[in-house]
N, C-alpha and C positions, 0 to 999 in steps of 0.2 A: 050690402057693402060694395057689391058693383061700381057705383055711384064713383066709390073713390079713386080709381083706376084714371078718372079722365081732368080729374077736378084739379088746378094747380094749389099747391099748398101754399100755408103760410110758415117758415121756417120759425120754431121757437128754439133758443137758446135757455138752458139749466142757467140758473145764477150760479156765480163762480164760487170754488170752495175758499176758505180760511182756514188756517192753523186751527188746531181746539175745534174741528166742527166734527161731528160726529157721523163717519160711516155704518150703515147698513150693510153687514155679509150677508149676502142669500145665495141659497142652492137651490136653483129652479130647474135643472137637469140631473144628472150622474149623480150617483150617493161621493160623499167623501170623509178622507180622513180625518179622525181628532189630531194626529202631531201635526198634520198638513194644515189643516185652519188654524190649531195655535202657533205657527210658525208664520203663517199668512196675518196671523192679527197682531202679531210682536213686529212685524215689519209695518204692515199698515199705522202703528202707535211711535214707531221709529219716526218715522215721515211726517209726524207731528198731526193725524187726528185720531179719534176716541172712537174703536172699534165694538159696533153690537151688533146681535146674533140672535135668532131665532133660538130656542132651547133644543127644539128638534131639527134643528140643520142637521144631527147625523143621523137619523131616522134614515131605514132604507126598505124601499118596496122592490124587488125586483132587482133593476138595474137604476133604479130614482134614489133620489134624496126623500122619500117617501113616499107619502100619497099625491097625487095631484093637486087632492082641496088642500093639502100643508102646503105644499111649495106654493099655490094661489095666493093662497092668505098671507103669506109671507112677505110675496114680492109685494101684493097691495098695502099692505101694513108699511111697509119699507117707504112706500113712496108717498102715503099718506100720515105718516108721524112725521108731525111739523119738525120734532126733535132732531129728523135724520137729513142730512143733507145731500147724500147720493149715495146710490145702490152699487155695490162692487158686486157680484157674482162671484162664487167660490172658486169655480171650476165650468168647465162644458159637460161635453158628452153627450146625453142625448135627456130630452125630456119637458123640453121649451113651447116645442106646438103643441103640448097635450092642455099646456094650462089655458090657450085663448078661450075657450069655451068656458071659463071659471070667471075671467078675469071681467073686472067691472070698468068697463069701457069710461064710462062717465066720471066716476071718481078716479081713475087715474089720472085722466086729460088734465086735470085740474093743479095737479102737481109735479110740473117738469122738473125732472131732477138730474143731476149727472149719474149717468148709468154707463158702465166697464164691462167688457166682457170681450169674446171672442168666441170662435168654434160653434157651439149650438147655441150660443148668445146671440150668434145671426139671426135667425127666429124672432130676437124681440128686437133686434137695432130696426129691421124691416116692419114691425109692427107698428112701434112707435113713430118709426117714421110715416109711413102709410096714412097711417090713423091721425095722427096726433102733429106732424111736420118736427117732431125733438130732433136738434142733434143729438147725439148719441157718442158712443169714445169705442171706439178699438182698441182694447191695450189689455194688457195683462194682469190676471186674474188671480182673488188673492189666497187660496189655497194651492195653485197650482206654482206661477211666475216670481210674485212675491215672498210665496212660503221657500223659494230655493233662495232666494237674495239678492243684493242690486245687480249682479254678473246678468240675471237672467231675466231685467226689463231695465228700460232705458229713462230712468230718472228726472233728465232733463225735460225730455218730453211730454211725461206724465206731469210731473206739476206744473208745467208751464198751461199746458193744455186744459187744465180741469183749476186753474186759479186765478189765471190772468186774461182777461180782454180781445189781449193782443194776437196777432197771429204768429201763429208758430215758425212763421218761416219757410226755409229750405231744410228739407229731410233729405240731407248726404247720407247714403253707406256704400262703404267698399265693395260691399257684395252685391250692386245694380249692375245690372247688362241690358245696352240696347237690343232690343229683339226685331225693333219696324221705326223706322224715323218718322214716319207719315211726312205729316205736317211739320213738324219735328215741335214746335212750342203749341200749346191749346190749353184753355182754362174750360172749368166745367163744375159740376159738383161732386162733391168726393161721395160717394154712394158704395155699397158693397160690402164683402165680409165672403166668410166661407163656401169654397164654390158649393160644396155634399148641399148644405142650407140651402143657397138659394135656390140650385135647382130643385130640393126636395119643397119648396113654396109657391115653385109654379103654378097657377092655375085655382092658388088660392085669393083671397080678396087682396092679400097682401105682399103679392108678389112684387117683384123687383121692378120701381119704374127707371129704367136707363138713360131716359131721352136726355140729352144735353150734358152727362156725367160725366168724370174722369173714372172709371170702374175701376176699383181694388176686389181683388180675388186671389185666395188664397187658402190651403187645405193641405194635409196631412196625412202618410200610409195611407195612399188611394192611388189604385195602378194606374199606368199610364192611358190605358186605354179606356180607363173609365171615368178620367179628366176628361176625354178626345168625347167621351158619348156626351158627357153636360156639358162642355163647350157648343158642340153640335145640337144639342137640345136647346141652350140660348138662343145659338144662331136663328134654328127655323123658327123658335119662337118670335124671332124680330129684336133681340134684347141688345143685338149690336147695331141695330141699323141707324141710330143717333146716338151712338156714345163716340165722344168726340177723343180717347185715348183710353189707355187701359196699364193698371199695374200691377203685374201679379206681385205675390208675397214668394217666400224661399221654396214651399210646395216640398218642407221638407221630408224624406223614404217616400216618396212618388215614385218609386222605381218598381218594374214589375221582378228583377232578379238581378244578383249581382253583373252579370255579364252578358247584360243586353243590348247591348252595342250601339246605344242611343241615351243622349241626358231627355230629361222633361225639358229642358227648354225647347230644342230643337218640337219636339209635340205642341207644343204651345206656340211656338212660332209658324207653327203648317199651318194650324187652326187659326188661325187670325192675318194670314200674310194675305188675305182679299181683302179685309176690313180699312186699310189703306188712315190709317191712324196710329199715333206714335204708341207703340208696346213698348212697356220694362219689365226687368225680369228681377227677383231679387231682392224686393224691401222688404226686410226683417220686421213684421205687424204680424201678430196670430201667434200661428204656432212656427215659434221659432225660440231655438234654447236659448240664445244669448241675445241681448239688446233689443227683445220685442219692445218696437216703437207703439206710441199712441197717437191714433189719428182720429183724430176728430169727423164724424159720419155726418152729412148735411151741409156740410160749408164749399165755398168754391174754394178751391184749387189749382193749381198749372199745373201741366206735367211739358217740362223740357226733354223730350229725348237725345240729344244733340248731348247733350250733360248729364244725360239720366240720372235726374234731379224732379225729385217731385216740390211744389211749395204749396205751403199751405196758406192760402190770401185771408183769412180771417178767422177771429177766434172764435171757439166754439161755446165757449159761454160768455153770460151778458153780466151784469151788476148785479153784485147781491143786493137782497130785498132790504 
C-alpha cells in the first residue's frame, strides 16, 4: 500500500441523499447505549429518512461494540446493501483501526456512499480517503449528537451538505479566533479530523496526506501538553510543510487543571507561529456540545483569517444515481 502515499487521487463524491432514503447506523468503535440509539434513530426519522441497524449494534467486547468480525461485517454490509444510502456511525471511541485488516478493500471501493462520523471516525474518513479519494462528512453522530437533539448539531449544515450539490458556503461562528493571519486568504482542500487519530495513523499506509490542504484538527479531554507532543510529531513528520492554513475545532477540556494559567489557544498558537499560514481557533466540528457543524472531508475550501471565516467552495456530493 506504500504505492498510495505518492499517487494523486481521483476525488469521488457519495450521491446526494433524499427524504425517504434509508440510513445505515453502525457501531464500528466504542460499544453503546440502547436509549442512546433509539433516541439517535427518532431523530434521524424526524429529519425525514428510514433508519436500520445491525441487530447486534449493542453487542459489547471489551470496550467495542463487539467483535471486530461484527463491526466488519456491518460496516461492509452498510455500504454494500444497494437498500442503504449512507452510513452514520453511532458514536467514536475507539475501535476503527482494528477492522482494516477484515475490511474487503475491493468491494467497498465500489460503493461510495455518504459516511458521518467524527472522533475515532477519523480512522476511516483517512482510509476512505487514502484508498479510495471519498469525500467523507465530519458531523455529528447519531447515538451520541443526534440522540441529545437539534441544540447539539447544526441542522442547516447537515442537510445541506449530505443533499444538495451545492457548496455550503461560509461557515460563520461566534466562537472563531484569529490565531496567525499568514497569508490572511488561501484555498486548499479540506482534509483532517481528530488530532489522537491522526497522529495515532502515522506511519501507517494511510496516514494523513497534507500537501496543499486547508487542515481541520480537532480533539477532546487531551492535556495540553500532549496536543503540543502530536502537533510536534506532525511537524517533524513534515505534515505542515505544504499545508497552506490550518483550523483547529473548540479542543474542548484540553486543559491540564483548573488553574493553569494558560488557555490551549495560546499552545496552539506557539506550535504553529513558524508555520507562517493563516490559523483559526474555534469551529465548533467534532466534539463540540452545541452546533457541531458538518464539513465536508475532500473538497476545497478557503480559509479567510482576516474574517475567521472558513468557506466551503464545493459540494461534497454529486447526483444521485
Amino acid at each position: 500500500m506504500r504505492w498510495l502515499m505518492n499517487r494523486e487521487l481521483k476525488i469521488i463524491k457519495p450521491p446526494a441523499l433524499s427524504v425517504g432514503d434509508t440510513v445505515a447506523v453502525v457501531a464500528p468503535a466504542s460499544n453503546i447505549k440502547a436509549d442512546y440509539l433509539a433516541r439517535g434513530v427518532a431523530e434521524l426519522e424526524r429529519l425525514g429518512f428510514r433508519a436500520k441497524y445491525d441487530p447486534g449494534i449493542l453487542d459489547k467486547a471489551r470496550y467495542t461494540a463487539g467483535s471486530d468480525e461484527r463491526r466488519a461485517k456491518e460496516l461492509t454490509q452498510a455500504f454494500t446493501d444497494p437498500e442503504i444510502k449512507a452510513v452514520w456511525a453511532a458514536r467514536g471511541g475507539y475501535g476503527a483501526m482494528r477492522l482494516f485488516k477484515l475490511l474487503d478493500e475491493d468491494a467497498l471501493r465500489q460503493h461510495p456512499k455518504v459516511f458521518i462520523g467524527y472522533s475515532d471516525m477519523t480512522a476511516l474518513h483517512l482510509y476512505f480517503y487514502r484508498r479510495f479519494g471519498w469525500v467523507t462528512f465530519h458531523g455529528p453522530m447519531a447515538a451520541k449528537d443526534l440522540a441529545g437533539g437539534e441544540a447539539h448539531y447544526d441542522r442547516e449544515t447537515l442537510i445541506k451538505a449530505i443533499t444538495a450539490a451545492t457548496p455550503l458556503g461560509e461557515i460563520r461562528s461566534t466562537r472563531t479566533e484569529t490565531l496567525h493571519r499568514g497569508a490572511g486568504r488561501v484555498s486548499g482542500r479540506l482534509l483532517g479530523g481528530c488530532l489522537s487519530l491522526i497522529a495515532a495513523m502515522m506511519g501507517t499506509p494511510d496516514e494523513l496526506d497534507t500537501r496543499g490542504s486547508i487542515l481541520f484538527i480537532e480533539d477532546t479531554a487531551t492535556r495540553p501538553y500532549a496536543i503540543d507532543r502530536m502537533l510536534q510529531q506532525l511537524k517533524l513528520a513534515g505534515k505542515f510543510d505544504e499545508v497552506r492554513g490550518i483550523v483547529f475545532g473548540e479542543m474542548t477540556d484540553c486543559v491540564q487543571h483548573a488553574d493553569q494559567g494558560y488557555r490551549i489557544q495560546d499552545v496552539l498558537a506557539e506550535c504553529t507561529a513558524d508555520l507562517n499560514v493563516p490559523v483559526i481557533f474555534g469551529l465548533p466540528s467534532g466534539h463540540s456540545p452545541l452546533g457541531n457543524l458538518t464539513l465536508p472531508l475532500g473538497v476545497m475550501a478557503t480559509l479567510d483569517a482576516d474574517r475567521g471565516v472558513l468557506s466551503i467552495d464545493e459540494g461534497g456530493v454529486g447526483d444521485r444515481e
